[in-house]
C-alpha positions as a Markdown table, in Angstrom:
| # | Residue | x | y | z |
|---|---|---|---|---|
| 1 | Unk | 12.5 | 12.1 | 8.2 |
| 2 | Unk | 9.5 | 14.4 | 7.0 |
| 3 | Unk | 6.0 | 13.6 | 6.2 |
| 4 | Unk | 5.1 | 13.2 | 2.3 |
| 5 | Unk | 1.9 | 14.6 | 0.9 |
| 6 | Unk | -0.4 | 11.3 | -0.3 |
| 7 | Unk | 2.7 | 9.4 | 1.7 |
| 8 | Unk | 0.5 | 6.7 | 3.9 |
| 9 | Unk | 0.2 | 7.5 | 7.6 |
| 10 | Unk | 2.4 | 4.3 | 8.5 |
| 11 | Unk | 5.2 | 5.2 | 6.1 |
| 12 | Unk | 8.1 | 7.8 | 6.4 |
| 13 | Unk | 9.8 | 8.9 | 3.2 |
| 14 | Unk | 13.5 | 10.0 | 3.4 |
| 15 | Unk | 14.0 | 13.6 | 2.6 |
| 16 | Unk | 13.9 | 13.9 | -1.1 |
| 17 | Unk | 16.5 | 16.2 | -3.4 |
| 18 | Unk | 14.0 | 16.1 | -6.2 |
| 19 | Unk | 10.7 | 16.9 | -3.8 |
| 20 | Unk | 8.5 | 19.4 | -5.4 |
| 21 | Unk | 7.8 | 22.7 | -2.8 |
| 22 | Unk | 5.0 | 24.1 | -4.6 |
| 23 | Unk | 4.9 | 27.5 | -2.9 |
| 24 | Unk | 8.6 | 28.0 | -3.8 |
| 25 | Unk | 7.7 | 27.9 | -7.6 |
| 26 | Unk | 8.0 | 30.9 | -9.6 |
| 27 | Unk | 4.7 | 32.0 | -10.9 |
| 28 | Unk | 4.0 | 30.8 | -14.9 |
| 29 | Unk | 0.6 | 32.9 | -16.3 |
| 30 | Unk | -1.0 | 30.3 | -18.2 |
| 31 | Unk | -4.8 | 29.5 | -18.7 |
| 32 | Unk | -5.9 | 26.6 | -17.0 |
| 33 | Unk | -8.1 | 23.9 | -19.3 |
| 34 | Unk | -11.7 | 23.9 | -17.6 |
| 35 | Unk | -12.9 | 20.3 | -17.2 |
| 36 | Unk | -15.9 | 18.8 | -16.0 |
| 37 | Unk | -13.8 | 16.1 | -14.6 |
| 38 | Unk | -10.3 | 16.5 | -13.1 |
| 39 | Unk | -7.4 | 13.9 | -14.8 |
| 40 | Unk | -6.1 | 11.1 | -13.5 |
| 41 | Unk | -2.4 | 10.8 | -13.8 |
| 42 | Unk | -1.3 | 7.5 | -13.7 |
| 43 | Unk | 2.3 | 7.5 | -13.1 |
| 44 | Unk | 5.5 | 5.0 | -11.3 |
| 45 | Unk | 8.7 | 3.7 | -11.9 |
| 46 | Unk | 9.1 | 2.0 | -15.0 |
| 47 | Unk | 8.5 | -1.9 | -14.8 |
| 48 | Unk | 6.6 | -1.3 | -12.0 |
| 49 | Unk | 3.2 | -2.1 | -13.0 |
| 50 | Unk | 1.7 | 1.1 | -14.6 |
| 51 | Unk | 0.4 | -1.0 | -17.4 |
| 52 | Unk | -1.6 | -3.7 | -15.4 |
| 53 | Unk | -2.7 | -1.2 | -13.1 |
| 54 | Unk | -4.1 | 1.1 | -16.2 |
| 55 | Unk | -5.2 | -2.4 | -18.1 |
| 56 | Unk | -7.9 | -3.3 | -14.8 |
| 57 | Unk | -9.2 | 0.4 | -14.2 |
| 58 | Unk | -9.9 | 0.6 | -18.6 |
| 59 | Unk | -11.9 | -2.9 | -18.2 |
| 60 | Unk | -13.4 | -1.7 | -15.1 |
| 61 | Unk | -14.4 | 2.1 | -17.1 |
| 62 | Unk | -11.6 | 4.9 | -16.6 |
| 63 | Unk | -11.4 | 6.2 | -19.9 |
| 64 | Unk | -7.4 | 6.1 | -20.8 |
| 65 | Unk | -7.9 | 7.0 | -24.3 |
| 66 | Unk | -6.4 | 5.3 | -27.5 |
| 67 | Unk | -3.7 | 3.4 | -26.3 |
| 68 | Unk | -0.4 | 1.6 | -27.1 |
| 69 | Unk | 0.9 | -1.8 | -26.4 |
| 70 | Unk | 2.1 | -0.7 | -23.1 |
| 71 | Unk | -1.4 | 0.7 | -22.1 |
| 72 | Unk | -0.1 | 4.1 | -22.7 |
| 73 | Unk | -1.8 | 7.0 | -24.5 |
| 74 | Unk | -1.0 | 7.7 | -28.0 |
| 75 | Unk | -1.8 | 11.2 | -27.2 |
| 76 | Unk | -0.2 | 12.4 | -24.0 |
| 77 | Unk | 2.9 | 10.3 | -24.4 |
| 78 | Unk | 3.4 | 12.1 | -27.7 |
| 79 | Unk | 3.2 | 15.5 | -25.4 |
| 80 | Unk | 5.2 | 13.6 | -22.8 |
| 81 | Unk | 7.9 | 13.0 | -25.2 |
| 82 | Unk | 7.7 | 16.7 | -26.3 |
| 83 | Unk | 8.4 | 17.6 | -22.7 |
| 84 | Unk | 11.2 | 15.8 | -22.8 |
| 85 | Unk | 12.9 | 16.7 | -25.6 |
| 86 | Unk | 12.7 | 20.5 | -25.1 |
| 87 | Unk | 13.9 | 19.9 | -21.2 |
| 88 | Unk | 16.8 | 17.7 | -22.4 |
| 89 | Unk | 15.5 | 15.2 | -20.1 |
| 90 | Unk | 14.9 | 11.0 | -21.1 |
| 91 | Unk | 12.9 | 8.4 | -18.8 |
| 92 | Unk | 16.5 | 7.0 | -17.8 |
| 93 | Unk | 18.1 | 11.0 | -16.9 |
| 94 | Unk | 14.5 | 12.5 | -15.7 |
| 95 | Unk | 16.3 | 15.3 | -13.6 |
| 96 | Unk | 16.2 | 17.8 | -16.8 |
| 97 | Unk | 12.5 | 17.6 | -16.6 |
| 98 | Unk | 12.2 | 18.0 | -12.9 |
| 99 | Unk | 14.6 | 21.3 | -13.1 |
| 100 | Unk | 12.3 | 22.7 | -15.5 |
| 101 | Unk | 9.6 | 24.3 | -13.3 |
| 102 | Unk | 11.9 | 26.8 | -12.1 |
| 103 | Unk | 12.5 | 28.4 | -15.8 |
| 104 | Unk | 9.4 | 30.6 | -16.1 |
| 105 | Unk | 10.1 | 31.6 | -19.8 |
| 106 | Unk | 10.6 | 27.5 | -20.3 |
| 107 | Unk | 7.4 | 26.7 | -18.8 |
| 108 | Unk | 5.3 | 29.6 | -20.7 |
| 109 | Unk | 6.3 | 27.9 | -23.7 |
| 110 | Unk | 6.2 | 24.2 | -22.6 |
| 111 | Unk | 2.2 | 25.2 | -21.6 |
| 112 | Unk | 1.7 | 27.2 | -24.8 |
| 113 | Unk | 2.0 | 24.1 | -26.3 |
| 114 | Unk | 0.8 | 21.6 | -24.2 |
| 115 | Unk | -2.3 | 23.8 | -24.0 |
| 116 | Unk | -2.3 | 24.2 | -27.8 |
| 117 | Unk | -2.3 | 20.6 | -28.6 |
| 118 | Unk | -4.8 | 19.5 | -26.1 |
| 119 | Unk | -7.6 | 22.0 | -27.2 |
| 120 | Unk | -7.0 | 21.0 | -31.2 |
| 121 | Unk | -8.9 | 18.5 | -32.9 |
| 122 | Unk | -5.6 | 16.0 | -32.6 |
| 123 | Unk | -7.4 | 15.3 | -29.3 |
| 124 | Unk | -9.0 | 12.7 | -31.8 |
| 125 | Unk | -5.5 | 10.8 | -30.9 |
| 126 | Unk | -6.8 | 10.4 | -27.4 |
| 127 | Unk | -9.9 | 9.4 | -27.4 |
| 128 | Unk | -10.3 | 7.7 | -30.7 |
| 129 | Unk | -13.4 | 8.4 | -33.4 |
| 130 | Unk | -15.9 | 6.8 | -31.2 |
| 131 | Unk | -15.4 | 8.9 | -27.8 |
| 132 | Unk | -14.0 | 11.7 | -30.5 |
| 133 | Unk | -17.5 | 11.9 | -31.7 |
| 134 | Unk | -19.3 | 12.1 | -28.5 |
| 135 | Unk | -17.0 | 14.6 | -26.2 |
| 136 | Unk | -15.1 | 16.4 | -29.3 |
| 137 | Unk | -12.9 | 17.9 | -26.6 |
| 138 | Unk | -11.5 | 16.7 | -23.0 |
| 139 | Unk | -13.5 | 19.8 | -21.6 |
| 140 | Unk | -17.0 | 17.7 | -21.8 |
| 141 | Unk | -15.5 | 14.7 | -20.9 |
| 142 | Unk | -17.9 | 13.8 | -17.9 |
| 143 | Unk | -17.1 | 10.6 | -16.9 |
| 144 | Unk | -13.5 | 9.5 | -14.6 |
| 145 | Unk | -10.5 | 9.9 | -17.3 |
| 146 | Unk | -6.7 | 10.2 | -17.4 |
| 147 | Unk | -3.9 | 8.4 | -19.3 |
| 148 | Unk | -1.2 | 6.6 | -17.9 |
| 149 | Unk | 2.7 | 6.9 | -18.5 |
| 150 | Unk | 5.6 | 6.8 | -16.2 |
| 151 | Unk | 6.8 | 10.0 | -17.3 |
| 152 | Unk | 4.0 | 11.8 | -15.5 |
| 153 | Unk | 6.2 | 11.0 | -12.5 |
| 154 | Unk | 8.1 | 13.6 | -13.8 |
| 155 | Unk | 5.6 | 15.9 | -15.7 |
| 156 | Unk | 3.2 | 16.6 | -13.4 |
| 157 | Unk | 4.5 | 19.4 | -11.9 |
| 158 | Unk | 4.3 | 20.9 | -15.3 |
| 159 | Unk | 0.6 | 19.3 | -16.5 |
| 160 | Unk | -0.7 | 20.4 | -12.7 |
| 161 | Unk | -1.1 | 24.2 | -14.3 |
| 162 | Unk | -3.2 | 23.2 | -17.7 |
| 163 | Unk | -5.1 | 20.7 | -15.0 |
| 164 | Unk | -5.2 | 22.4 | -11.7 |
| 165 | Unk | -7.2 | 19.7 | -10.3 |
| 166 | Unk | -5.3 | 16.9 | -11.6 |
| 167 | Unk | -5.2 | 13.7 | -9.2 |
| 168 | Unk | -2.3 | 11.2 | -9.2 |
| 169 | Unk | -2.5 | 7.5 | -8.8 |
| 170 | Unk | 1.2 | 6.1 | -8.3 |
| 171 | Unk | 2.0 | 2.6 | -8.0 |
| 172 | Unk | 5.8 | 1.5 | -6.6 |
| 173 | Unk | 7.4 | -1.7 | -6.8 |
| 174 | Unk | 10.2 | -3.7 | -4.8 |
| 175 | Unk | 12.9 | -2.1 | -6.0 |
| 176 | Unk | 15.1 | -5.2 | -7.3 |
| 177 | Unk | 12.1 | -6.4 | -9.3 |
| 178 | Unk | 12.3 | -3.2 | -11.1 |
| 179 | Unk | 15.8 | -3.2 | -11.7 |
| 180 | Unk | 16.0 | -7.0 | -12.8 |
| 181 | Unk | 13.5 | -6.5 | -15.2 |
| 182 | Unk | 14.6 | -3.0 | -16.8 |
| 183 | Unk | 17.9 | -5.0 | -16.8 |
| 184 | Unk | 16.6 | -7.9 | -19.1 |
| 185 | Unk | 14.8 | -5.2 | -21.3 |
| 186 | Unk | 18.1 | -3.8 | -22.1 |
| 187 | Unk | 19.8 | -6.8 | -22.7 |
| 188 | Unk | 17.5 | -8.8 | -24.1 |
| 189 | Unk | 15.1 | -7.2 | -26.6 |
| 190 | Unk | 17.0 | -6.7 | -30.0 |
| 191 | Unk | 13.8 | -4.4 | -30.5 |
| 192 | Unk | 14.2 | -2.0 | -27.5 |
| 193 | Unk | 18.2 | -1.9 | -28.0 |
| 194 | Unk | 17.8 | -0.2 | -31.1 |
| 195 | Unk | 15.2 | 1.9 | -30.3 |
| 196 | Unk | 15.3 | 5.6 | -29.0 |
| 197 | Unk | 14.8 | 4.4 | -25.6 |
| 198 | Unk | 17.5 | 2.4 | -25.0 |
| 199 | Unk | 19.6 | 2.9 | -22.2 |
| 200 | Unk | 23.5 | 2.3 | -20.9 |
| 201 | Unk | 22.3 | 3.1 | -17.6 |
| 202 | Unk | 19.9 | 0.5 | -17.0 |
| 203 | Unk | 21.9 | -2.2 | -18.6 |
| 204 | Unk | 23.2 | -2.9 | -15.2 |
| 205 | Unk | 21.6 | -3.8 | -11.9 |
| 206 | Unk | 22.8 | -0.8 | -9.7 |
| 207 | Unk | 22.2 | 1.6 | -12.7 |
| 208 | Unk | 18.4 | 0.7 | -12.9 |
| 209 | Unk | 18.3 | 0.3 | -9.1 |
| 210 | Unk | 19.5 | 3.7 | -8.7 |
| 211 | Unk | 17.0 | 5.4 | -11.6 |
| 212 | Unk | 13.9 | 3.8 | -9.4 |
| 213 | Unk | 15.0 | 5.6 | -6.6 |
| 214 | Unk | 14.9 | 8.8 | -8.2 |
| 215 | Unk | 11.3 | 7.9 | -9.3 |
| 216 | Unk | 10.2 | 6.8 | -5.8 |
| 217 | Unk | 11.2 | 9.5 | -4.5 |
| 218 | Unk | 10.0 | 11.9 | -6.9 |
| 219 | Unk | 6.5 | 10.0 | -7.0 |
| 220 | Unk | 6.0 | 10.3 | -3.0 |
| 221 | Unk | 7.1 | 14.0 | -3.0 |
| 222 | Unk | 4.1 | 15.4 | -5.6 |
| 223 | Unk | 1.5 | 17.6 | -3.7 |
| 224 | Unk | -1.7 | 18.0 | -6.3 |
| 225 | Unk | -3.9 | 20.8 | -5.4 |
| 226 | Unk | -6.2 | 18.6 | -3.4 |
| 227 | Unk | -3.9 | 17.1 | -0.9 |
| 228 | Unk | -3.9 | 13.8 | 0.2 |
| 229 | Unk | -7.2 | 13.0 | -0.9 |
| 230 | Unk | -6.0 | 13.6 | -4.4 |
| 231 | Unk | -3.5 | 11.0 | -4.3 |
| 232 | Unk | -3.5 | 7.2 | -3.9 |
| 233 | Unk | -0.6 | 5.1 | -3.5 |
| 234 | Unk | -0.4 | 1.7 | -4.3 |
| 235 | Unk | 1.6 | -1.3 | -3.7 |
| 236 | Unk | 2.3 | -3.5 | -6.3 |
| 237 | Unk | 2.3 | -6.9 | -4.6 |
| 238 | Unk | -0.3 | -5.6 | -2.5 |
| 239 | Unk | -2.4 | -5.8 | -5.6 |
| 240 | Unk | -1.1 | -8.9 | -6.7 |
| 241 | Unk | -1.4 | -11.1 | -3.7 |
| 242 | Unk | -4.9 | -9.2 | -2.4 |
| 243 | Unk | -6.6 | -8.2 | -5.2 |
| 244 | Unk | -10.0 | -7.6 | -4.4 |
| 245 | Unk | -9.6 | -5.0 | -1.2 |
| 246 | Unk | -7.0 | -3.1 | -3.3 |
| 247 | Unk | -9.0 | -3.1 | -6.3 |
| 248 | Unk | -12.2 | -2.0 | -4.5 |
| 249 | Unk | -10.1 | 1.0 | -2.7 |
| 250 | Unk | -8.6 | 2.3 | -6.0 |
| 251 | Unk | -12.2 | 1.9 | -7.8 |
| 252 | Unk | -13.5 | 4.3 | -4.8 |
| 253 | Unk | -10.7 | 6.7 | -5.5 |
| 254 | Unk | -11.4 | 6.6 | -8.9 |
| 255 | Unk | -15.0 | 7.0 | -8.8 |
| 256 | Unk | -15.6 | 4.0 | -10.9 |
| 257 | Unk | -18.6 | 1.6 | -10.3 |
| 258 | Unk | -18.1 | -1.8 | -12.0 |
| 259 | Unk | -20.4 | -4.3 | -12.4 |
| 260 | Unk | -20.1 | -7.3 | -10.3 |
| 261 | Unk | -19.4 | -9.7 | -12.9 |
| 262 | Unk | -16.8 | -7.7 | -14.4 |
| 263 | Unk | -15.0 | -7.5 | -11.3 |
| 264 | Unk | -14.8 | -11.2 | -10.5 |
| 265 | Unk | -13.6 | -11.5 | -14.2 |
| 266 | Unk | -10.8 | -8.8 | -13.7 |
| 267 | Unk | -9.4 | -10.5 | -10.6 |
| 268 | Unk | -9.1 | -14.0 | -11.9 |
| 269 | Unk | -6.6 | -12.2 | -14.6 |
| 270 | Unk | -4.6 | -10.8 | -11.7 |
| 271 | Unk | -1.3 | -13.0 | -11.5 |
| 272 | Unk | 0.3 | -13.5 | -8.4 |
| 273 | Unk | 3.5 | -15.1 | -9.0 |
| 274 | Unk | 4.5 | -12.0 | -10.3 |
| 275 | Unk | 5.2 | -10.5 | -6.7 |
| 276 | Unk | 8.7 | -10.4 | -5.5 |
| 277 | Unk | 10.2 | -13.1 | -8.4 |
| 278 | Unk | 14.0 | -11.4 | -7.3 |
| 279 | Unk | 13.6 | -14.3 | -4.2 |
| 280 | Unk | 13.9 | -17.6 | -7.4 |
| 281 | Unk | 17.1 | -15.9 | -9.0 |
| 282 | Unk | 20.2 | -15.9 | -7.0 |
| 283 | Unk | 21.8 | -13.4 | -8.5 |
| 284 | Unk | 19.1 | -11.0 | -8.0 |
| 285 | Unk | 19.0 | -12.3 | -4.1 |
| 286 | Unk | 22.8 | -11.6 | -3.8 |
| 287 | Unk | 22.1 | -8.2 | -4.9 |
| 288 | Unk | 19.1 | -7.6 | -2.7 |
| 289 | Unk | 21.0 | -8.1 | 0.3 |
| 290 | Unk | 23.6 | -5.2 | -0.9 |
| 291 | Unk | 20.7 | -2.6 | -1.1 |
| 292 | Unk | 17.8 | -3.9 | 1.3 |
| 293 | Unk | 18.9 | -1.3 | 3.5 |
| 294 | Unk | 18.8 | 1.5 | 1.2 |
| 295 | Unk | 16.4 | 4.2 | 2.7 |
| 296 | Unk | 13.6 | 3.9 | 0.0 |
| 297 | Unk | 13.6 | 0.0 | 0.7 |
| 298 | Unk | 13.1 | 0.2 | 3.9 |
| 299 | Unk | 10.2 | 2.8 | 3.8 |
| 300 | Unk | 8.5 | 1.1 | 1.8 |
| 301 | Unk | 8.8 | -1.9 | 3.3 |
| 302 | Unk | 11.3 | -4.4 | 1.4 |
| 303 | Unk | 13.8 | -4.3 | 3.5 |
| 304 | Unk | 13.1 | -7.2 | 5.1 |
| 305 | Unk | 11.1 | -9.9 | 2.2 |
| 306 | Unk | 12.2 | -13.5 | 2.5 |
């Protein structure tokens, strides 16, 4: 088992078929977008906390634009999608999108457009009149931004040449969690079923357990331009159950600087019950003892959670 860039010094990743080796990449001429402050892409598995992650770093000052209900940008999940459609990939059958930074005539026109949209005055989409009015483009931003969206998992590889500087904060989750709850999405949510992200594949347990693989394993293989220093990796129960150290390391990364008070407010919000739930459902249980022993589980640590 090889060493992942960003991958913490006590963990080993299996060797990934979707891992990203940058220098093998064919060359796409594109003009890079100049920014006083490099992106944060905040990016995971579905399910897997993305959205309470990007919820406590907006109260705590990373701009993340105008947002959804699911804490993700209006703006670059609207380019996200765009990615995806023109890749032939989805957020349940991602490989598409991975494949696609070895088509240099796909890429040039992926960028022209990415690059296109994000210099037009639909920026407004991101930031929203107020911030629209003060920075008019994401050039002058100059304070920590980025926008969150699972996708990224995916898109960075492509973003990474309009943002050459881009830094990643991924956050991973016990695997069966994920699975049980993109499970009861499916099944349960009249809305999402009729939506155009519904999914067959994640209307069953091994289905969803084997599309969070594919974004573990994508996540842990990226390699921004800055190494490991330009990529944290976060646990979710970690920041669950010990909140305050985990919260205080990621505000570092992100070169935030909170207030006291806000803080101590954000981390009385912070819910731990939500941390491995699989262990109250028996069905869940039953299944975690088929795939505790999946490589990804065990590098990351589940393998062995009472």
């Amino acid at each position: 088992m090889e060493p992942r860039c960003g991958f913490e010094s006590l963990e080993r990743a299996p060797t990934a078929s979707l891992s990203t080796n940058v220098r093998s990449q064919r060359e796409v001429d594109v003009e890079p977008i100049r920014t006083l402050k490099a992106p944060l892409l905040i990016l995971g598995m579905h399910r897997s906390g993305t959205s309470v992650l990007t919820h406590l770093l907006s109260e705590l000052g990373l701009i993340t634009g105008w947002r959804l209900n699911n804490e993700e940008s209006a703006f670059f999940h609207r380019l996200n999608l765009y990615i995806e459609r023109k890749t032939g990939g989805r957020w349940d059958d991602p490989e598409p999108i991975a494949r696609a930074v070895e088509d240099p005539a796909l890429m040039s026109r992926l960028l022209w457009h990415l690059r296109r949209e994000a210099l037009s005055p639909k920026v407004v989409l991101y930031f929203g009149l107020r911030l629209f009015r003060r920075y008019k483009t994401l050039e002058r931003i100059d304070r920590p931004w980025g926008w969150k969206d699972p996708r990224n998992t995916f898109t960075f590889d492509i973003w990474r040449h309009l943002f050459p500087e881009a830094r990643i904060l991924h956050i991973y989750r016990h695997g069966v969690d994920v699975a049980a709850s993109l499970r009861a999405r499916e099944l349960n949510s009249r809305v999402h079923a009729l939506s155009r992200y519904a999914s067959a594949r994640c209307r069953t347990l091994s289905g969803a357990f084997r599309l969070w693989r594919l974004y573990v394993e994508k996540a842990f293989s990226l390699c921004p331009s800055g190494g490991q220093k330009a990529i944290f990796h976060v646990r979710y129960e970690d920041l669950l159950s010990d909140p305050e150290p985990t919260l205080k390391r990621l505000l570092e990364f992100c070169g935030l600087q909170p207030t006291s008070s806000d803080l101590r407010r954000l981390l009385k919000s912070v819910d731990a019950g939500r941390a491995f739930a699989f262990r109250r459902d028996p069905e869940l249980r039953a299944f975690y003892e088929r795939v505790k022993d999946d490589p990804w589980m065990r590098s990351l640590g589940y393998a062995d959670v009472e």
